[in-house]
C-alpha positions in Angstrom: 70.1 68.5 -75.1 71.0 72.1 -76.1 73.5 73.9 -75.1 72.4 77.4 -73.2 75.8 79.1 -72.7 73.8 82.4 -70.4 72.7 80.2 -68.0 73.3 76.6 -66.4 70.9 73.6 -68.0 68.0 72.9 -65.5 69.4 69.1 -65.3 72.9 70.2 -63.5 71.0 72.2 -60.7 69.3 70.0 -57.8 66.1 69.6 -56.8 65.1 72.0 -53.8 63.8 69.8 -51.7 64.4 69.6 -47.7 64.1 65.5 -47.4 60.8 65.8 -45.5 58.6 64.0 -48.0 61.2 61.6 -48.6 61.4 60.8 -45.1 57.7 60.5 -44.8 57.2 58.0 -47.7 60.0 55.9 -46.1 58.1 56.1 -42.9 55.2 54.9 -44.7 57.1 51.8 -45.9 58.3 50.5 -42.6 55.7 48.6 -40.8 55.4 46.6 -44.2 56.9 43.0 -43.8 58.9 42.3 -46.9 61.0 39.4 -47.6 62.5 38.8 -50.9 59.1 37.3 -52.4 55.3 37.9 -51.2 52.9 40.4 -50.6 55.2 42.5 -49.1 57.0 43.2 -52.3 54.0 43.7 -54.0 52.7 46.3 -51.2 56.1 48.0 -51.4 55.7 48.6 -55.2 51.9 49.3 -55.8 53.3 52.2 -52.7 55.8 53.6 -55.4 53.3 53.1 -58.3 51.4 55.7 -56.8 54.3 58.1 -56.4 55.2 57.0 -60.0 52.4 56.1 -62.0 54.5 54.7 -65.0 56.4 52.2 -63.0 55.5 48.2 -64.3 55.6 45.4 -61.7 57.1 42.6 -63.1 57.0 39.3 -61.8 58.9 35.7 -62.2 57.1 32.5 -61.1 58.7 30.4 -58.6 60.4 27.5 -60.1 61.8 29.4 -62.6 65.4 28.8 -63.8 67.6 32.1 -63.5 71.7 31.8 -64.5 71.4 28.6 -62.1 69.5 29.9 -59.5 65.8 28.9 -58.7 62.8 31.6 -57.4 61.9 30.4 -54.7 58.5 30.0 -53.6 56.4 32.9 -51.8 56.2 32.8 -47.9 53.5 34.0 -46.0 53.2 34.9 -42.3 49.9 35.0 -40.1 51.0 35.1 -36.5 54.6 34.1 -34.8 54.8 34.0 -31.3 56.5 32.6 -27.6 54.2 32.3 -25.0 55.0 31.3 -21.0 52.7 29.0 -18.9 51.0 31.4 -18.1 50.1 32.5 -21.4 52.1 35.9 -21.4 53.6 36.2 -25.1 57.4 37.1 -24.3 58.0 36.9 -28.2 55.8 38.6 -30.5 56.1 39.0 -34.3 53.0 41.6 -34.1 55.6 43.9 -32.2 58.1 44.7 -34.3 59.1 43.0 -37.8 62.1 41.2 -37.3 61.4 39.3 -34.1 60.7 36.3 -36.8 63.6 35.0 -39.1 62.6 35.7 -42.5 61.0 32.5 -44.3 60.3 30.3 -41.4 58.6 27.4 -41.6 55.2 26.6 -39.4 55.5 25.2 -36.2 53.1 24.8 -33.2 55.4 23.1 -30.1 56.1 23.0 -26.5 59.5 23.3 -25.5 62.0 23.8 -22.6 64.1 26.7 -22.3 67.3 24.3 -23.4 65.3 22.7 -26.3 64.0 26.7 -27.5 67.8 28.3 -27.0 68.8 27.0 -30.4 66.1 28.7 -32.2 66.7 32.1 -30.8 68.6 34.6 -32.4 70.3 37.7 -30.3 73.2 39.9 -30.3 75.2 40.5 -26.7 77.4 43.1 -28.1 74.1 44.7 -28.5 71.6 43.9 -26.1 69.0 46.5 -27.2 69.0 45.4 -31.0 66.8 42.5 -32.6 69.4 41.2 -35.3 67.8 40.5 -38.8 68.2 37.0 -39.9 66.6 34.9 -43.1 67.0 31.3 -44.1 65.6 31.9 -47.6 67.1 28.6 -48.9 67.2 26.3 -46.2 63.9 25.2 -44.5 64.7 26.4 -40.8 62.6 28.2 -38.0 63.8 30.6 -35.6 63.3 33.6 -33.4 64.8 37.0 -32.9 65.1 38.9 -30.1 67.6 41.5 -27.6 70.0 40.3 -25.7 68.4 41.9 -22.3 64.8 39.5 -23.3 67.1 36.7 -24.1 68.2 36.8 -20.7 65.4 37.4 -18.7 63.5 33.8 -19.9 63.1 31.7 -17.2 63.6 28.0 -17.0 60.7 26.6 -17.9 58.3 25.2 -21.0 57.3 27.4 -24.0 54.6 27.6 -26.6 56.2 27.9 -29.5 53.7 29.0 -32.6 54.8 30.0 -36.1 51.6 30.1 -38.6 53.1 30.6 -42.0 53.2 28.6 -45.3 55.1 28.3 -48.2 53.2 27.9 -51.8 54.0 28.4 -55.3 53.7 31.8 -56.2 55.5 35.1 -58.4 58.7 37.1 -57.5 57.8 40.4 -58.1 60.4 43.8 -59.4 59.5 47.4 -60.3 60.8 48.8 -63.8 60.8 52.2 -64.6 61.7 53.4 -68.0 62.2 57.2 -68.7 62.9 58.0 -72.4 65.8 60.6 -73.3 66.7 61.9 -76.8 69.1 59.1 -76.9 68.8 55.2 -76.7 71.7 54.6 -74.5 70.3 54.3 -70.8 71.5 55.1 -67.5 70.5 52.2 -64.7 69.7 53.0 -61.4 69.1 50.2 -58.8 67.8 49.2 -55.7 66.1 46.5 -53.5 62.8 46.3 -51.8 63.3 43.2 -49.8 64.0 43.6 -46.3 61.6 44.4 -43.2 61.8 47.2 -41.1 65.0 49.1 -41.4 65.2 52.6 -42.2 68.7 53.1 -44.2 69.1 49.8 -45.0 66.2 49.2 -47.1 63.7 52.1 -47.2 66.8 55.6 -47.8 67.3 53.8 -51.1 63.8 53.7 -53.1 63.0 56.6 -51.4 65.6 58.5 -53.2 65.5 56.6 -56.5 61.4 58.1 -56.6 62.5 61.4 -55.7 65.3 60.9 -58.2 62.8 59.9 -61.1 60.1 62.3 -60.4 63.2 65.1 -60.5 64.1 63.5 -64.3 60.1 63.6 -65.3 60.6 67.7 -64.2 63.1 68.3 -66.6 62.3 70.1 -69.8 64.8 67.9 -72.0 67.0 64.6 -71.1 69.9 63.5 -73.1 69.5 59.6 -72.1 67.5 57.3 -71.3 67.0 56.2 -67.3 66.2 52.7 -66.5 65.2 52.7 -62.9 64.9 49.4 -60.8 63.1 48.7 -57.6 63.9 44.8 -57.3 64.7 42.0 -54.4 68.5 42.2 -53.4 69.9 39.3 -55.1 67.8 36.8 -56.7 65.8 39.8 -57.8 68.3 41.2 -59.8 69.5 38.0 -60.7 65.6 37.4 -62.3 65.8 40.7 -64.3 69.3 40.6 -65.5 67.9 37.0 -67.1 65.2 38.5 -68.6 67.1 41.8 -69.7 70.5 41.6 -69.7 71.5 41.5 -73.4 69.7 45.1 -74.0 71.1 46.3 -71.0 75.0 45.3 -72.3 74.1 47.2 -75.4 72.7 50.1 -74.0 74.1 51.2 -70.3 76.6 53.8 -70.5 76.5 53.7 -66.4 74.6 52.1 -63.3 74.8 53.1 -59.9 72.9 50.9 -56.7 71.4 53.0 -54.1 72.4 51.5 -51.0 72.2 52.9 -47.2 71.4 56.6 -48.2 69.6 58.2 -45.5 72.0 58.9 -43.0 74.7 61.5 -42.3 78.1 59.5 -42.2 79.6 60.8 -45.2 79.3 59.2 -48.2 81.0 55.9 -49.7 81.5 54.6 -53.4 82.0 51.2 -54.4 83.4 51.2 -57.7 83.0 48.4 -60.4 85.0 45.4 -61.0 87.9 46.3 -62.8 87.4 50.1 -62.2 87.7 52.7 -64.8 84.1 52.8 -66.4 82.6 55.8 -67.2 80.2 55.4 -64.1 83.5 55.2 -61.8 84.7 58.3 -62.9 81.4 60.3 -62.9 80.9 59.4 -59.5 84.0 59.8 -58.5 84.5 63.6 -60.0 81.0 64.5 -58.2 81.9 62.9 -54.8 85.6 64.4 -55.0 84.1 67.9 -55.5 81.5 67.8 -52.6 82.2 70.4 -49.5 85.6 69.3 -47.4 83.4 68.6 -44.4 82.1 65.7 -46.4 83.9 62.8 -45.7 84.1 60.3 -48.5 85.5 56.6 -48.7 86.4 54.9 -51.3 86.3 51.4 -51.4 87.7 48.3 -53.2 85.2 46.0 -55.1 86.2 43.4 -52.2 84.4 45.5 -49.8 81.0 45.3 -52.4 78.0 44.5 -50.7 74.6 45.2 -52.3 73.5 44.5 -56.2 77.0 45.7 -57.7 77.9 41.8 -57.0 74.7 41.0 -60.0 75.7 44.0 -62.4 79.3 43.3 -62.6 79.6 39.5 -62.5 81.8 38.3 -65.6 79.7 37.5 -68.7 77.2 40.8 -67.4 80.1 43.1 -67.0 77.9 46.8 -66.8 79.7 49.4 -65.6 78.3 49.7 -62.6 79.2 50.9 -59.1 77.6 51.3 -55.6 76.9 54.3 -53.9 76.6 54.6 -50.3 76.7 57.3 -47.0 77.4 55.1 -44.7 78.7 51.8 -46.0 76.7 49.0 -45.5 77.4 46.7 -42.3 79.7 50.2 -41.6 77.2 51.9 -38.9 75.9 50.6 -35.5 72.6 49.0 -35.8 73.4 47.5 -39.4 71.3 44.8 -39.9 69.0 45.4 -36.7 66.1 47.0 -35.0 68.5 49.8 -33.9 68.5 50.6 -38.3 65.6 53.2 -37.6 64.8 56.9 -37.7 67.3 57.8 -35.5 69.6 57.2 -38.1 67.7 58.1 -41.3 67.5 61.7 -41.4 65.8 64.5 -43.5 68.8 65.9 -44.0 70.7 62.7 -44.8 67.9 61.9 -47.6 68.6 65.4 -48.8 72.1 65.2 -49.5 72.0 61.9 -51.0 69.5 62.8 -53.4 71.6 66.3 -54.5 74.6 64.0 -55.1 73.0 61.5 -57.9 71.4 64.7 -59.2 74.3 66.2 -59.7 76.0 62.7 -61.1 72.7 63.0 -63.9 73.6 66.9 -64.4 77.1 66.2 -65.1 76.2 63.1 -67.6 73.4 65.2 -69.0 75.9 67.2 -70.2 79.1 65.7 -70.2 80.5 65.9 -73.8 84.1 66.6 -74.9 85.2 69.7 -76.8 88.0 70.8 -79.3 89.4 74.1 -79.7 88.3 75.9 -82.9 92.1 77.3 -83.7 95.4 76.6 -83.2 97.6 77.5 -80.6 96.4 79.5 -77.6 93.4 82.0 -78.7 94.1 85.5 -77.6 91.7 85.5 -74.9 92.6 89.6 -74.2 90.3 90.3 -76.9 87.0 88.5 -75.2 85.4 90.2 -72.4 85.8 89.2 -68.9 87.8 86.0 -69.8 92.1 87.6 -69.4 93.2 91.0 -68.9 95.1 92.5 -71.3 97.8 93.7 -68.8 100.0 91.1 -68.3 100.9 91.3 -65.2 101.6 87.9 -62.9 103.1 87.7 -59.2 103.8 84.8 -56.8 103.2 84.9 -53.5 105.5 81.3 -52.3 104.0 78.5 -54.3 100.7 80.4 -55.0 100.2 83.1 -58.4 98.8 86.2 -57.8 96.9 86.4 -61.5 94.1 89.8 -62.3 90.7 89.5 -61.6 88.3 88.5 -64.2 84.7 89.2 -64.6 84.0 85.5 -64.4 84.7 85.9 -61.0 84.5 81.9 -60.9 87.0 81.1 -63.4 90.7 82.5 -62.9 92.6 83.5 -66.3 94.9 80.4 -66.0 92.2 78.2 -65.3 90.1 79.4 -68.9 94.0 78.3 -70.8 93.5 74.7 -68.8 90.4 74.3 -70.1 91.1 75.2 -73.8 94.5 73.1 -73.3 92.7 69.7 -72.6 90.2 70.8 -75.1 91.5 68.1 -78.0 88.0 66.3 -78.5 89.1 63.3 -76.0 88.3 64.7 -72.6 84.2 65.3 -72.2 84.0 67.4 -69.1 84.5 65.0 -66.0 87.6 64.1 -67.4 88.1 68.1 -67.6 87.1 68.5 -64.2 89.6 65.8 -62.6 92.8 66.9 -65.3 92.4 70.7 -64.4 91.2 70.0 -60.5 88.7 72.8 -61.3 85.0 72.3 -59.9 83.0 70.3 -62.8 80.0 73.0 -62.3 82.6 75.5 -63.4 84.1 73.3 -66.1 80.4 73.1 -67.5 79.6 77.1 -67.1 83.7 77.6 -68.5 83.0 75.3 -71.6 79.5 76.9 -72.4 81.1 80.3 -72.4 83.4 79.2 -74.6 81.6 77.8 -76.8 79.3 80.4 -76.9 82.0 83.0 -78.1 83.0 80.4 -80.7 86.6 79.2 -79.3 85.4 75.7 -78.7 83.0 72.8 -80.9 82.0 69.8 -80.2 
């Protein structure tokens, strides 16, 4: 990209956007029943096509061999339901989503309250949730409820109806490949598998399609973006078989989009063995973000989402996870409580300006060497030192002239040209000098513009 030393590059500014049509689309994605292979998929991604008319669906057929795994076959679901005597429905899949566990098998019984108990699915820590539970692997049946309806069955005979089948069908993923001035690609993944939870499943392809429509907006783009809408698991399991030895030669960094939407701070996950290029990014954006918010980092132990695929040994990407609240870290994790009381405008928002800013650094993130030996004499450059010298302390703190880049203090301009050898691009900058990266980036343009620094 080139360099425009008056002025930021448009890719390290964020989008202006207030999260409402994020929060809309993911509202529009709710009521649709996914599981890890079917129609729902399918619905999901002919949704996002039509916010981003170049993505491809992709699809694996079931049966197919994947590093040792199989694709399953597709599941499809008609009516689930537990009716009383007296034909009153006390379960019913048509109300909400996950009141079914995900893949079961058809069944059409009569059954006591002792016989039905094992089938049934409920949380009494939270007796106002519906837990979300799946047997995608194991041919089981089963029921989810609260607590509170749990309790209030009666003792007596059910009708137990599950109208579903299982059939030989295609494991469907979303690619979406925006071309840069360079070959070497920057992944961003996430899933499109589970029903009816708002952070959980829907805060994360929300924000990687406001994400890629931003990168379309920009005038220029130094890399390549490989964006991924797949099944958690087995879905990126499929693709990385399919498209893992390009992706080894290409990805200079991959983050997961996981649990986005709401306002608990945000987490990172980092890769394996740490210290990719994607760690560090991340970790220079998150660790310049306002003090009021929070962030955790976390050990690869704690990993979670599709990080487990992208770093496996023998894939080895450097790829790392990227969070607000951590999954299984919030209350209704997992459950009917995961909704829109927890995915917020706001929240959408702020995870969105974060990767934008992660792209705006990388966009730009190249390393610079000082033109001269020595330190330049910066007295003779406008606004950069004053050519009074002239330096107090005040306890532990230097009292040092004002400057006309009112952002950049004298001392901080000699940090800069100090670490400016060739071997630090600008994040690693930004975490040697503890100066703000967006003022690394404005310092390093400025300086380059007057001719003290190459690259």
């Amino acid at each position: 990209m080139t360099v425009q030393a008056d002025e930021l590059p448009s890719s390290s500014q964020p989008l202006e956007q207030d999260g409402s049509e994020l929060l809309q689309w993911a509202k529009d994605l709710y009521p649709i029943h996914r599981s890890i292979i079917g129609e729902g998929v399918r619905e999901t991604l002919r949704y996002l096509q039509g916010l981003l008319p170049d993505l491809k669906i992709g699809e694996v057929p079931s049966g197919e061999e994947v590093f040792g795994w199989r694709v399953p076959q597709e599941w499809s679901i008609e009516a689930a339901y537990i009716e009383d005597r007296g034909g009153n429905r006390v379960i019913d899949f048509a109300n909400h989503n996950l009141h079914i566990m995900g893949y079961s098998e058809p069944v059409d019984r009569w059954l006591s309250l002792d016989e039905l108990q094992p089938y049934l699915y409920s949380l009494p820590d939270q007796p106002d949730a519906i837990p979300y539970v799946t047997s995608y692997y194991s041919r089981r049946w089963g029921f989810c409820l609260t607590d509170q309806q749990r309790q209030q069955l009666s003792d007596q005979h059910y009708h137990v109806v599950i109208k579903s089948r299982h059939f030989d069908g295609v494991l469907n993923y979303g690619e979406l490949i925006i071309p840069g001035d360079e070959e070497q690609e920057v992944l961003f993944s996430t899933y499109i598998c589970h029903p009816s939870m708002a952070n959980n499943e829907l805060s994360g392809p929300v924000v990687a399609a406001a994400l890629a429509r931003w990168l379309y907006s920009l005038k220029e783009r130094r890399y390549t973006y490989r964006i991924l809408f797949v099944p958690e698991a087995i879905g990126a399991i499929s693709y990385l078989s399919r498209n893992h030895q390009v992706m080894k030669e290409r990805t200079i960094a991959g983050f997961v989009l996981s649990c986005v939407g709401d306002e608990g701070g945000y987490s990172m996950i980092p890769s394996r063995l740490g210290g990719t290029y994607a760690d560090r990014i991340l970790k220079t954006v998150l660790s310049a973000l306002d003090e009021t918010d929070h962030v955790a980092y976390y050990s690869f132990l704690d990993r979670g989402s599709d990080e487990r695929q992208y770093c496996s040994p023998g894939i080895d990407l450097p790829v790392v996870g990227f969070c607000r609240s951590r999954y299984g870290m919030y209350p209704g994790y997992h459950t009917s409580l995961d909704d829109f009381s927890v995915v917020t405008e706001r929240g959408l928002k702020g995870a969105l300006h974060t990767m934008q800013s992660v792209i705006g650094l990388m966009e730009q993130d190249y390393s610079y060497r000082v033109t001269t030996p020595c330190e330049p004499q910066l007295g003779k450059y406008e606004g950069l030192y004053s050519s009074i010298s002239f330096l107090q302390c005040d306890g532990d703190r230097a009292l040092e002239p004002a400057t006309d880049e009112a952002d950049i203090a004298p001392r901080e301009w000699l940090h800069l040209l100090a670490y400016a050898d060739g071997n630090h691009d600008l994040s690693a900058l930004s975490q040697v000098t503890k100066i703000h990266w967006r003022r690394v980036l404005k310092g390093m343009l400025r300086l380059y513009q007057l001719g003290l620094v190459n690259r």
